[in-house]
C-alpha positions in Angstrom: -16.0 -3.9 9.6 -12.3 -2.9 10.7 -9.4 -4.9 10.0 -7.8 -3.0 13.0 -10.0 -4.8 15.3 -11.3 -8.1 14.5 -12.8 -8.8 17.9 -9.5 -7.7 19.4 -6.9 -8.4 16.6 -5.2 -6.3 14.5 -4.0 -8.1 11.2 -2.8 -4.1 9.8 0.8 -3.9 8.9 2.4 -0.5 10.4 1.6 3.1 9.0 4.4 4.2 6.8 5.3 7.6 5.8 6.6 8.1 2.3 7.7 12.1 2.4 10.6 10.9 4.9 14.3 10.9 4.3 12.7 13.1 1.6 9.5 14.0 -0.9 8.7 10.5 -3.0 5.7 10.2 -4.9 5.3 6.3 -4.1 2.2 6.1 -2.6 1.3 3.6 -5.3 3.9 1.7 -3.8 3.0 2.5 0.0 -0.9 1.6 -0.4 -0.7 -1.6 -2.6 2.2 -3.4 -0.5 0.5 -2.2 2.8 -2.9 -3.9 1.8 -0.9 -7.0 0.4 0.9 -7.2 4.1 -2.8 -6.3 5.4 -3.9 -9.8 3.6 -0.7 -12.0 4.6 -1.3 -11.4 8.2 -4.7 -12.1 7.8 -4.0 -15.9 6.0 -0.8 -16.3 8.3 -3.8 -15.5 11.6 -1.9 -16.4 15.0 0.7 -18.3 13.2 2.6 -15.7 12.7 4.4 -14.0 15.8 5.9 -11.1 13.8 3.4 -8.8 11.2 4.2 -9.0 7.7 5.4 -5.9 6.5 6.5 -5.7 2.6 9.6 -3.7 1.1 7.8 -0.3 -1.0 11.8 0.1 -1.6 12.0 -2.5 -3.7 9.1 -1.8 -5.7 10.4 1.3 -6.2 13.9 0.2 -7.2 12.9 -2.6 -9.6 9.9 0.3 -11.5 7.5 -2.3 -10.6 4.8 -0.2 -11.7 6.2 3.5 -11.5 9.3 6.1 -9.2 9.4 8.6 -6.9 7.0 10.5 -9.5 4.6 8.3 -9.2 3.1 5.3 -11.0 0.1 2.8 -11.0 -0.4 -0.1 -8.1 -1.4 -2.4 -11.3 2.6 -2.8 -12.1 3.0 -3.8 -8.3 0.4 -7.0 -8.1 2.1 -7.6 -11.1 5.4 -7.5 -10.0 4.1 -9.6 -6.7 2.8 -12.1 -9.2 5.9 -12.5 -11.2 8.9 -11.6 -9.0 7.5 -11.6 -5.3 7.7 -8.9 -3.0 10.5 -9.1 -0.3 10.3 -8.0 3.4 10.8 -4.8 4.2 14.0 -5.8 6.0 15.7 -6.4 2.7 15.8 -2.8 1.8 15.8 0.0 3.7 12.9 3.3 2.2 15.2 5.7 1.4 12.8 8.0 -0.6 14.2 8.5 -4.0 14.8 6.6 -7.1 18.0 4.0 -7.8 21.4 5.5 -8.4 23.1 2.7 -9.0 22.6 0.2 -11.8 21.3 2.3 -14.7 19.6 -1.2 -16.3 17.3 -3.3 -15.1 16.5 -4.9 -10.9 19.2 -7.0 -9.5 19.5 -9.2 -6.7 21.0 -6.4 -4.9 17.9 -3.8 -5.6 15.6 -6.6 -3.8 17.5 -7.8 -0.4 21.1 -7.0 0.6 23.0 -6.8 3.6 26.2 -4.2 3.8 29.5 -4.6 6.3 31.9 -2.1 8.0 32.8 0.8 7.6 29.8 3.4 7.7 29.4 4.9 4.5 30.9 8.6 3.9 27.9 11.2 3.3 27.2 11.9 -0.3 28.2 7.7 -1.2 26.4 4.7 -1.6 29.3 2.6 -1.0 27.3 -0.7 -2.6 30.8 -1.9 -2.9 30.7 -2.9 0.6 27.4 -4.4 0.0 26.1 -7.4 -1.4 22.7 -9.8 -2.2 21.5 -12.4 0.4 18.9 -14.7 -0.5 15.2 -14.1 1.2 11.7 -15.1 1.1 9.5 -13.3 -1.4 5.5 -12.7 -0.8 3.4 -13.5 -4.2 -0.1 -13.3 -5.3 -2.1 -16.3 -7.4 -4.2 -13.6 -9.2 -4.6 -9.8 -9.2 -7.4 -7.5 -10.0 -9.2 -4.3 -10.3 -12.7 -3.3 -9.2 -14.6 -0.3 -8.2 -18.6 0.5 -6.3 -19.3 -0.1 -3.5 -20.8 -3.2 -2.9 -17.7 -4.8 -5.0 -15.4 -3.3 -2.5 -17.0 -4.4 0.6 -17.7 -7.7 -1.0 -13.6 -8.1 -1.0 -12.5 -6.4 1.9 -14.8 -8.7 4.1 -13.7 -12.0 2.5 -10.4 -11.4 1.9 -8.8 -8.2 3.4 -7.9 -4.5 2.8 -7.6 -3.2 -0.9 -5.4 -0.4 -2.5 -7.3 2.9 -3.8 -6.7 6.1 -5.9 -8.4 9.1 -4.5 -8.1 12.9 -5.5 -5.8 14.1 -3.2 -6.8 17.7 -2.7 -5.3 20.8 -0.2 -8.1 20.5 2.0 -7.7 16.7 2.7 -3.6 17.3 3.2 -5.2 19.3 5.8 -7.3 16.5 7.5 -7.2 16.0 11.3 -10.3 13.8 11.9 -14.1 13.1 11.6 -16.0 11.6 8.6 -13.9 13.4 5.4 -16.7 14.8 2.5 -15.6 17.4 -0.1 -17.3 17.6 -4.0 -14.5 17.5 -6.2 -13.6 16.3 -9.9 -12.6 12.8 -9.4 -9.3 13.1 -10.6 -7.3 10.3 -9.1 -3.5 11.2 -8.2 -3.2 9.3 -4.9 -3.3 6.2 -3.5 -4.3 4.8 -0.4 -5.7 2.0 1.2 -9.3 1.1 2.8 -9.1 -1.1 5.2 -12.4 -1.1 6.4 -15.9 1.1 7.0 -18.4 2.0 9.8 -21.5 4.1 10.5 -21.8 7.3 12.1 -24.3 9.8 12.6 -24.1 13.5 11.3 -24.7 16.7 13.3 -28.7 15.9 12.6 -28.7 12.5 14.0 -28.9 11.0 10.6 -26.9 7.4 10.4 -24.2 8.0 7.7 -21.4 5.5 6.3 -17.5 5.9 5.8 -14.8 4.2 4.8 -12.3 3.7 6.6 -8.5 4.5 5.2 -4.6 4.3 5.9 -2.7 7.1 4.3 1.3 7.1 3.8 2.1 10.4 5.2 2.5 9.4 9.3 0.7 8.9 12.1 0.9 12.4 13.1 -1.4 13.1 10.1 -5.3 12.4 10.4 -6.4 10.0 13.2 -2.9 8.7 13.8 -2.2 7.9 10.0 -6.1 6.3 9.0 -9.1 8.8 8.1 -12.7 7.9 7.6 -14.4 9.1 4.5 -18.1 9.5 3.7 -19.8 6.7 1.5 -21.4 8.8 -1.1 -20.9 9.6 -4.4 -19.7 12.6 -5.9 -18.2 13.2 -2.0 -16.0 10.7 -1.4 -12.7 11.5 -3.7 -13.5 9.5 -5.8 -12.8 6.9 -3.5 -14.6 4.0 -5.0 -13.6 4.4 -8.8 -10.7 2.6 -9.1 -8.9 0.1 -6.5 -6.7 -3.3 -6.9 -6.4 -6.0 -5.1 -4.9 -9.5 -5.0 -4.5 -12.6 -3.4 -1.6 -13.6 -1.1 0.7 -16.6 -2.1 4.4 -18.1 -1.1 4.1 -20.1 -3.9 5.7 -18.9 -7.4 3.5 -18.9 -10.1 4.6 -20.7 -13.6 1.6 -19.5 -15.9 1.4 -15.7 -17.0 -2.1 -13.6 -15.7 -3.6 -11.2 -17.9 -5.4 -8.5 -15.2 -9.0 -8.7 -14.5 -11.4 -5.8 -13.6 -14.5 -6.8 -11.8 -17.3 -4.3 -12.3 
């Protein structure tokens, strides 16, 4: 199961790459809005010419869940829930925290469009920028879960999810192949699985792996995914703790306290 080819389609939103104009620590950003695009362009199917793709910018701008020094993809399903996430034409990832409003997320921090003249290095110039209104991306309901048979349970009936994993040096060294290393399990990276497969080892044994999307470019692992073994204690902690919820364009009215499925 590979939501990269569904017996030829690809609902995946684009790789992104979060290090670039420079370092930010949003993965929990990048992996939670990527699955959420993921799960649009699933519902949306072949009525949609263009892929949804949804603005990590703007989660980052409004603290919808953390900054550039990280945070939890909880506060972004909940920000999808209350606010709605724009496109990722409405704000342009620029890598680093807001500069300038020093309270709260304005209309400007979601979707804005600027005008002439290009803006002198070391400005922001938001002066010659201003708010437009845009179409926002919700969810009915968000939730946590973790094990295996939870997680393929969701992915196959409603799409990729977001998940923290122990991000270690050896795996920022990744290249290809089915990923195993015995580590602590402690989580300080998110990513998203977007699917799994089976393999066999170097003895001809059938193994299983999940399959992943990173946020650090498609010139790292196989072209931006990597495939990690299904097995406890090996995997990153990979199925511990993920989130997931479920695409809307409607606004919701009533408040959602989260949910954890075991």
């Amino acid at each position: 199961m590979f939501w990269g080819n569904v017996n030829g389609t690809n609902y995946l939103s684009w790789n992104k790459n979060q290090h670039i104009p420079v370092y930010c620590g949003s993965c929990w950003a990048q992996g939670s809005t990527s699955s959420l695009a993921d799960r649009f362009n699933i519902m949306l199917g072949d009525k949609n010419p263009t892929p949804v793709a949804l603005s990590a910018q703007v989660i980052v701008n409004c603290r919808a869940g953390g900054s550039c020094e990280g945070g939890n993809p909880g506060g972004v399903y909940e920000f999808a829930y209350k606010e709605g996430i724009p496109d990722s034409s409405c704000e342009q990832y620029v890598a680093h925290d807001p500069k300038f409003h020093l309270f709260g997320c304005k209309g400007i921090d979601k979707c804005k469009d600027c005008t002439w003249p290009p803006c002198p290095v070391g400005e922001t110039c938001q002066d010659k920028c201003w708010a437009v209104e845009h179409k926002n991306y919700y969810v009915s309901h968000y939730y946590g879960l973790s094990g295996t048979a939870k997680m393929k349970a969701e992915i196959y009936k409603n799409g990729p999810i977001s998940c923290g994993v122990e991000a270690t040096d050896k795996f920022e060294a990744y290249t290809g192949g089915i990923y195993s290393e015995r580590t602590s399990g402690m989580i300080n990276h998110i990513i998203a699985v977007v699917g799994w497969g089976v393999d066999k080892d170097e003895s001809g044994n059938e193994v299983e792996y999940w399959i992943g999307r990173n946020s650090w470019g498609t010139y790292w692992g196989e072209n931006g995914f990597f495939k990690m073994l299904n097995k406890p204690g090996y995997d990153l902690a990979i199925t511990e703790d993920c989130s997931a919820g479920i695409p809307t364009f409607n606004k919701n009215v009533e408040e959602q306290q989260p949910v954890f499925v075991q």
